[in-house]
TORNU-271570 format. One record per atom (N, C-alpha, C): residue in one letter; x, y, z. Coordinates in steps of 0.1 Angstrom, whole numbers, plus 5000, padded with zeros to 4 digits. Last residue first. Layout:
BEGIN
AXYZ;...
This chain:
BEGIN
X464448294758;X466148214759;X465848104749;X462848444747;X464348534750;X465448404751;X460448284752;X460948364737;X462048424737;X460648244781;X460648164767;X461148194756;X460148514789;X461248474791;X461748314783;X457448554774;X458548614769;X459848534773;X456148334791;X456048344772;X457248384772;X455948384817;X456348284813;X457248324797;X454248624820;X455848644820;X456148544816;X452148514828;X451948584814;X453548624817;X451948424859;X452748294847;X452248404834;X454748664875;X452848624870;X452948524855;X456148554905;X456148594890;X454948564881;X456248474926;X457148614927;X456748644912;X454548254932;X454048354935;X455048484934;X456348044933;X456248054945;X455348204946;X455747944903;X455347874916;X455247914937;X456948174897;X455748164890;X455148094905;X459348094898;X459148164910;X457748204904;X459747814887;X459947824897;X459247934906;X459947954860;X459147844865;X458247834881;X462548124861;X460948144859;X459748044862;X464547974862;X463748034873;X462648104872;X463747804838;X463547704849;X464147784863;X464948014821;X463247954820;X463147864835;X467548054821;X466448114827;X464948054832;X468947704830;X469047814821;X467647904831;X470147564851;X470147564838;X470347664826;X470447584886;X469147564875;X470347574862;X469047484919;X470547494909;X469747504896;X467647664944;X467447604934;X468747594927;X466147694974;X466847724967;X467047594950;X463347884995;X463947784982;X465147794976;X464147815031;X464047885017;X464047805004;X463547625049;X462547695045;X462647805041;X465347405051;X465447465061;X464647605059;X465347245029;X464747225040;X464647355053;X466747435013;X465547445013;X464747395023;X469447425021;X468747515024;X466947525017;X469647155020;X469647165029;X469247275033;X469447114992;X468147044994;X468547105009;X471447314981;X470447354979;X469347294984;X473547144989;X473747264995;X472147294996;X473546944968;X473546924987;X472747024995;X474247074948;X472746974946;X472646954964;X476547144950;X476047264949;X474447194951;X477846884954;X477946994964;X477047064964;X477446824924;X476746714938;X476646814950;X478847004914;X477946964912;X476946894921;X481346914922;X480747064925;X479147054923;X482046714913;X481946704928;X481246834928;X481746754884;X480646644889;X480946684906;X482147094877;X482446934877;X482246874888;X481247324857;X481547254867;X481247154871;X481347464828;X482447374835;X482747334847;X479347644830;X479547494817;X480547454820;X477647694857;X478447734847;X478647574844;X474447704872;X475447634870;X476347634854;X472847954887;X473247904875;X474547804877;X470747924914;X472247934915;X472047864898;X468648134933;X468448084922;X470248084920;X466148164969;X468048164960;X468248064946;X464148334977;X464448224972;X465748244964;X464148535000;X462348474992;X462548334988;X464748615028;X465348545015;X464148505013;X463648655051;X463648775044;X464548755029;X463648425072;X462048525066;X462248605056;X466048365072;X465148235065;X464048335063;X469148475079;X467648525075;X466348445069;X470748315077;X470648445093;X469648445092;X470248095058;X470648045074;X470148185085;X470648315036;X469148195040;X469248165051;X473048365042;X472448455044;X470948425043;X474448115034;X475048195046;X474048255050;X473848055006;X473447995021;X473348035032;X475248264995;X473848274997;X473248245009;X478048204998;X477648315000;X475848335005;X477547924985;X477747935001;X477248105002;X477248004962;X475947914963;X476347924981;X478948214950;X477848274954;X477048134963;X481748144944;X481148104957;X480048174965;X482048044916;X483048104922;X481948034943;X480147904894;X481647944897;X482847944905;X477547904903;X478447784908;X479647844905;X475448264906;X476348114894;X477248014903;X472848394915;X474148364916;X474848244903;X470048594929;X470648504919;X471948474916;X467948594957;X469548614956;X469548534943;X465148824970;X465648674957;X466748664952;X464248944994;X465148944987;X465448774980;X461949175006;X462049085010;X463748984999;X461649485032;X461949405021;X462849265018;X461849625051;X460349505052;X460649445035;X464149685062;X463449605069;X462149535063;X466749775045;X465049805041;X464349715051;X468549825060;X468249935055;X466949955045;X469249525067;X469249645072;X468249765069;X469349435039;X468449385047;X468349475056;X471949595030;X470249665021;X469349565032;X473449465046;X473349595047;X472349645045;X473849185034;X473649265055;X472849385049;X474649245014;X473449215012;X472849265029;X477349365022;X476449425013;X475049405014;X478549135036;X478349295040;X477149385033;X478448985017;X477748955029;X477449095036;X480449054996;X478749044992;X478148995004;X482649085010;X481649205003;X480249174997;X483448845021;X483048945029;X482349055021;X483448704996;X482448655009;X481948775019;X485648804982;X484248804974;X483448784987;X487449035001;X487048904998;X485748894992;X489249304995;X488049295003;X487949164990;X490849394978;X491549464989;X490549415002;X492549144960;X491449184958;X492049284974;X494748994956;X494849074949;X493249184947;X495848944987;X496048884977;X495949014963;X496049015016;X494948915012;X495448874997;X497449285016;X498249175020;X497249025018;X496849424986;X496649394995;X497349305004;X496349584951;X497649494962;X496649484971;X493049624938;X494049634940;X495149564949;X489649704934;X490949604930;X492049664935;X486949704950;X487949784945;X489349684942;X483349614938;X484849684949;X485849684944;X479849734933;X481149664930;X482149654939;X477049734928;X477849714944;X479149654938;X474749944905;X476449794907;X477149834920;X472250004908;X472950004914;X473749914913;X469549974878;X469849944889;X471249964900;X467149894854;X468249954857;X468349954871;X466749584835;X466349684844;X467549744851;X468549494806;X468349474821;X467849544824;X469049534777;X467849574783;X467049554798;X471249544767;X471149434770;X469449454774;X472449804768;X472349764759;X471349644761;X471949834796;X471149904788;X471249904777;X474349664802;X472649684810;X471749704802;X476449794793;X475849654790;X474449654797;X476650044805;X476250014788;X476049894789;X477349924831;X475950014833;X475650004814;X479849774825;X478649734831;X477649764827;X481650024816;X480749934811;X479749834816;X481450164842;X480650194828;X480350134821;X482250014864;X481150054866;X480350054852;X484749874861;X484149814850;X483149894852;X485950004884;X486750044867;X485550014858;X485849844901;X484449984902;X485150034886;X485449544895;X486249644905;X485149744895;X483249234902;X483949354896;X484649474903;X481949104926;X483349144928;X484049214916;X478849224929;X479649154922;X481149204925;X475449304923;X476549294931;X477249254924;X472949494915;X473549414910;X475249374916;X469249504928;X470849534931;X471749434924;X466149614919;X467349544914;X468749594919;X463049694936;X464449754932;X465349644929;X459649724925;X460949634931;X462149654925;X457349944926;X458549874919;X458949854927;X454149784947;X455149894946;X456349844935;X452149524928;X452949604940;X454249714936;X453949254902;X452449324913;X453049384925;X457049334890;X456249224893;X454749344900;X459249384879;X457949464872;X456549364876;X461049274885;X461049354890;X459749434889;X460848984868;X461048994882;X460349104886;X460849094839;X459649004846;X459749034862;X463549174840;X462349284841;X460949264846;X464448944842;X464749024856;X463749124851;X463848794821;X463448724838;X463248844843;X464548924801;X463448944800;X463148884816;X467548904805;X466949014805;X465549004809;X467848644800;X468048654818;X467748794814;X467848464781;X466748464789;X466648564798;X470848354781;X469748384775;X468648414782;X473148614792;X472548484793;X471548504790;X475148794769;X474348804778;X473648674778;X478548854756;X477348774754;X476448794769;X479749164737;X479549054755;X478448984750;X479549324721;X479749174715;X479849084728;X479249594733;X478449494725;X478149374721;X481249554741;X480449584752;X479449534745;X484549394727;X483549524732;X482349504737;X487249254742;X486049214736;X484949414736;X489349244756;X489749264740;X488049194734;X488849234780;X490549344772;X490049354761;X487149064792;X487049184797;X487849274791;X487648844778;X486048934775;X486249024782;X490148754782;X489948764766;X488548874767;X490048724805;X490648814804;X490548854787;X488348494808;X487648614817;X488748724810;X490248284794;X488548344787;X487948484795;X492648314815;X492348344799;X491348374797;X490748244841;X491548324838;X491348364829;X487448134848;X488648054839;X489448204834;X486148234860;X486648124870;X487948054862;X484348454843;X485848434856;X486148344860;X483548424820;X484648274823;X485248374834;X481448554812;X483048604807;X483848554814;X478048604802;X479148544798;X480748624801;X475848814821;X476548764811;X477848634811;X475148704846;X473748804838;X474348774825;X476248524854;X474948514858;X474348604853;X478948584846;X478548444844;X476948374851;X478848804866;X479848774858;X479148624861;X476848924888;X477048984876;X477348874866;X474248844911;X475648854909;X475648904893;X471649034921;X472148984911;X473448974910;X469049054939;X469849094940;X470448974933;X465349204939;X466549164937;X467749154935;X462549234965;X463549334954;X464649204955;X459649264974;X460149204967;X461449274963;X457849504991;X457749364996;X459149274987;X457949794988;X458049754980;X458449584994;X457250045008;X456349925007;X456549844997;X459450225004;X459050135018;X458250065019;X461050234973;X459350254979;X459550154993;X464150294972;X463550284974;X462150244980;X465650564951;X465050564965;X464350464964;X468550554934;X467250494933;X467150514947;X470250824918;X470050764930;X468750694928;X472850964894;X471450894900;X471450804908;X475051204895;X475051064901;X473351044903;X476751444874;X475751404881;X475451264884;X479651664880;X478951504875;X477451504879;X481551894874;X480651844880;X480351764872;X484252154883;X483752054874;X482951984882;X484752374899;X483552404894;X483352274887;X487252344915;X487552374903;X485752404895;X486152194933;X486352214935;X486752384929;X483351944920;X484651944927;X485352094930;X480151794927;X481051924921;X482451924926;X477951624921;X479051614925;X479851714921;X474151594922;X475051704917;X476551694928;X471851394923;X472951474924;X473651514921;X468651244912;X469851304904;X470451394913;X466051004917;X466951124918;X468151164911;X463550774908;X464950824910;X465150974910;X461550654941;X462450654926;X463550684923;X460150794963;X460450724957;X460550694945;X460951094979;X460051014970;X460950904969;X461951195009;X462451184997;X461151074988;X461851255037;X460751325032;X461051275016;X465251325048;X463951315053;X462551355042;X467951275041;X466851315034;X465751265039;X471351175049;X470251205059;X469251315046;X473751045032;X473351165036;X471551155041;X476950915032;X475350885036;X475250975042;X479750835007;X478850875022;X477450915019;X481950774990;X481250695000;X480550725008;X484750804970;X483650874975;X482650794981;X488050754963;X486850694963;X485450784972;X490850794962;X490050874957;X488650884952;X492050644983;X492350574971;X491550704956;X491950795008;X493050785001;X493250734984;X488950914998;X489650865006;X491150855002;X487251284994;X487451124988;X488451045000;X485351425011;X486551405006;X486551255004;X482451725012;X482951545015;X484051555008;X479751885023;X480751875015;X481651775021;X476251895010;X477351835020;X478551855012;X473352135002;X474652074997;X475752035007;X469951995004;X471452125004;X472252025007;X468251835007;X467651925011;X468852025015;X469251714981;X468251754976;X467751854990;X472651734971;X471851654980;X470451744976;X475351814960;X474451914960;X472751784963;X478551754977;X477651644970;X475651764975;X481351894965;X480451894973;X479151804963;X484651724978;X483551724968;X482251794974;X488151744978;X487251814986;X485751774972;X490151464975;X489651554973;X488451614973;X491751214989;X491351374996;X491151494988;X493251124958;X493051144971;X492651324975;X492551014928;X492651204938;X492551144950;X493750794907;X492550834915;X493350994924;X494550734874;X495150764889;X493750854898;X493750404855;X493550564863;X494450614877;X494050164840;X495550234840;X495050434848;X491450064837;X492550034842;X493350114850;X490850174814;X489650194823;X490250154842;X492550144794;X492350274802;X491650264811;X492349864786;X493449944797;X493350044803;X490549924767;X489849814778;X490949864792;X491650084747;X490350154761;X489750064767;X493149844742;X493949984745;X492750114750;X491549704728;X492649654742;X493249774750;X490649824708;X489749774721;X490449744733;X492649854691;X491949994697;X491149924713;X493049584686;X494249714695;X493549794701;X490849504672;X491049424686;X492449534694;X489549824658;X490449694659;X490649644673;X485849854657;X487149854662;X488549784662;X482849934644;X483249824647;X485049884648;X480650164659;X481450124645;X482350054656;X478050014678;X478550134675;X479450044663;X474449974678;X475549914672;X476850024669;X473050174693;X473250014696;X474249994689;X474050474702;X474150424691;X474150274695;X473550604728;X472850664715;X472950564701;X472550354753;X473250414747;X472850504735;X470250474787;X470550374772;X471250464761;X471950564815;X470850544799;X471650514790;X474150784827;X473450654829;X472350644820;X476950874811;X476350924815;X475250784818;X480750894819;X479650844814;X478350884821;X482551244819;X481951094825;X480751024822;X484451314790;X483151374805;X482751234809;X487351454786;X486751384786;X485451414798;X488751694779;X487751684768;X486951574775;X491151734799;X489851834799;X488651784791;X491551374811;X491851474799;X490551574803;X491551344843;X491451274836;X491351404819;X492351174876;X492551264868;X492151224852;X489251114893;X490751104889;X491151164880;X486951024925;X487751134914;X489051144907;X484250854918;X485550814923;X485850954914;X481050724943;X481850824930;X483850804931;X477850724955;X479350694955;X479650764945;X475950814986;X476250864969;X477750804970;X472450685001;X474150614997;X474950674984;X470450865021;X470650795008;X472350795008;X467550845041;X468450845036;X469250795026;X464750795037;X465150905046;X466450915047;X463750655017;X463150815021;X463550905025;X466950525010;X465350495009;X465150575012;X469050414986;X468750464994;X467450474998;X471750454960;X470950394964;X470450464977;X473550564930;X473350494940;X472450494944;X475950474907;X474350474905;X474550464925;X478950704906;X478350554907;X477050564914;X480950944882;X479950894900;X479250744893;X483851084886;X483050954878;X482050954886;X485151414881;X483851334888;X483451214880;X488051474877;X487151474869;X486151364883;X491351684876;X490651614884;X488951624879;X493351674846;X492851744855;X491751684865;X496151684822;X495251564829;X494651714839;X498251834812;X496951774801;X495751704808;X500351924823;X498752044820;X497951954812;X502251824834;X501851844820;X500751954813;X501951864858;X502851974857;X502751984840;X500051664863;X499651784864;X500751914857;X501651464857;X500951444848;X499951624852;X503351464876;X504151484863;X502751494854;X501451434900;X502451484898;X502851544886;X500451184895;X499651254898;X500651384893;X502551014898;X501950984886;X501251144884;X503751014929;X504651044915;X503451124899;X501050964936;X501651024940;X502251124930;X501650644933;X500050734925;X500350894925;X503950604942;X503850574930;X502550674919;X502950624967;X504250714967;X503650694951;X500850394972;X500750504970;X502050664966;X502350174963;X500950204954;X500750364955;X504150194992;X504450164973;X503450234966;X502050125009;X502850245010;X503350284996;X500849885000;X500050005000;X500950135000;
């Protein structure tokens, strides 16, 4: 860490004295309910011409096609940033403006107190210091919403072999946003899901992505036609743990902890993939909470093998006895099925999610 930082330091440095780079607002979708709300964001240096992605659907579906160089070389950038420490932000909140600092890494993180907020979405105003500014949408939401979902990312909404090095690093460097593959079905599910009877149900999309991938992510969404929603990502980097700075287990336990927290009467449908170690992650959180897991849906990736397999088939009759559903499944259709059965989904959703995978 000491290194990482002297080094960001250095970077920061030569690249000001250049005059080309200057401190720029990325913000990240956030979240929150009536009475308070969660704004993230990260500040780095970054060319005067560039502006930060914006959230919505892209202008162009099919953009012009790229050499595998060009792609590898803005798959790095997203990479290769130097973040601001401690720099001063004011976050222009809806009942007036907080003023806040980034952390060492140049990450933004805080909770501001809104008494009286609708439900839906919002738009903040991140200004830095210099007058540059972002705006960050916020989902509030509805305290009577009974149902909301939470969605690992990688290999459960789309395709991109984390578990398999090479293939995870071929779709994240040298693939574009468009050409990601999306699991079949799994658009039309989750709109089905969310667009269910009763108040909207909010969609959280978790995942040990680092916060680099925020934008694309958020274009693949809305390319893809996902409902829109909040990426709980984290942060890459050294560590004495390895190469992550926070454990897949502990951030998505923390996390889900958290929104159960902070929505008490909301109720939660964990989707996940065998990969990595959403099917324990889940379990974990069926076991604290048996009333407030609706039902845990685990994809099984194309390469896991027969012990995992049997494991993941164990796992799921032990948390179902124990009076959540959980399920290993296939493909989309057969969670649609399923939660038709348990009343999360109206069988006229069946068709489409049919017709999608």
């Amino acid at each position: 860490m000491v290194v990482e930082t002297a080094v960001q330091a250095a970077v920061m440095a030569v690249l000001r004295v250049r005059g080309h780079h200057r401190p720029m607002v990325v913000p990240f979708i956030g979240h929150g309910t009536t009475r308070q709300i969660r704004i993230g964001a990260r500040v780095v240096l970054g060319r005067p011409e560039a502006e930060a992605p914006a959230v919505g659907v892209p202008s162009a579906p099919f953009p012009t096609v790229r050499s595998r160089r060009a792609v590898l070389r803005s798959s790095l950038a997203r990479f290769l940033t130097v973040e601001v420490p401690k720099a001063s932000v004011l976050v222009g909140a809806p009942s007036g403006t907080v003023k806040v600092r980034t952390d060492s890494d140049g990450y933004l993180d805080t909770v501001v107190d809104e008494p009286g907020l609708d439900p839906g979405w919002h738009e903040v105003e991140l200004t830095l210091r210099d007058g540059t500014s972002a705006s960050a949408s916020v989902l509030v939401v509805d305290p009577d919403a009974r149902v909301g979902l939470v969605s690992d990312v990688d290999d459960t909404i789309l395709e991109t072999g984390v578990s398999r090095g090479l293939e995870f690093l071929r779709a994240t460097l040298l693939t574009e946003v468009h050409e990601r593959t999306p699991l079949p079905g799994a658009a039309s599910l989750y709109r089905a899901l969310v667009g269910g009877p009763g108040p909207q149900r909010p969609v959280f999309y978790l995942s040990t992505s680092p916060w680099n991938l925020h934008g694309m992510l958020l274009e693949f969404i809305a390319l893809r036609r996902f409902p829109l929603g909040p990426l709980l990502l984290t942060d890459w980097g050294p560590s004495k743990g390895g190469l992550f700075r926070i454990g897949a287990q502990e951030h998505k336990l923390g996390v889900v902890r958290r929104l159960l927290a902070e929505h008490p009467k909301l109720g939660l449908v964990l989707v996940g993939d065998s990969g990595q170690v959403d099917p324990e992650i889940y379990a974990t959180l069926a076991r604290e909470h048996p009333d407030r897991i609706l039902a845990v849906y685990i994809r099984r990736t194309r390469l896991s093998l027969p012990g995992r397999v049997a494991e993941l088939d164990a796992l799921a009759a032990e948390i179902t006895a124990g009076g959540v559903p959980m399920l290993a499944v296939d493909d989309s259709m057969e969670i649609a099925e399923h939660a038709v059965s348990l009343g999360l989904l109206d069988q006229a959703a069946l068709a489409e999610v049919r017709a999608a995978g």
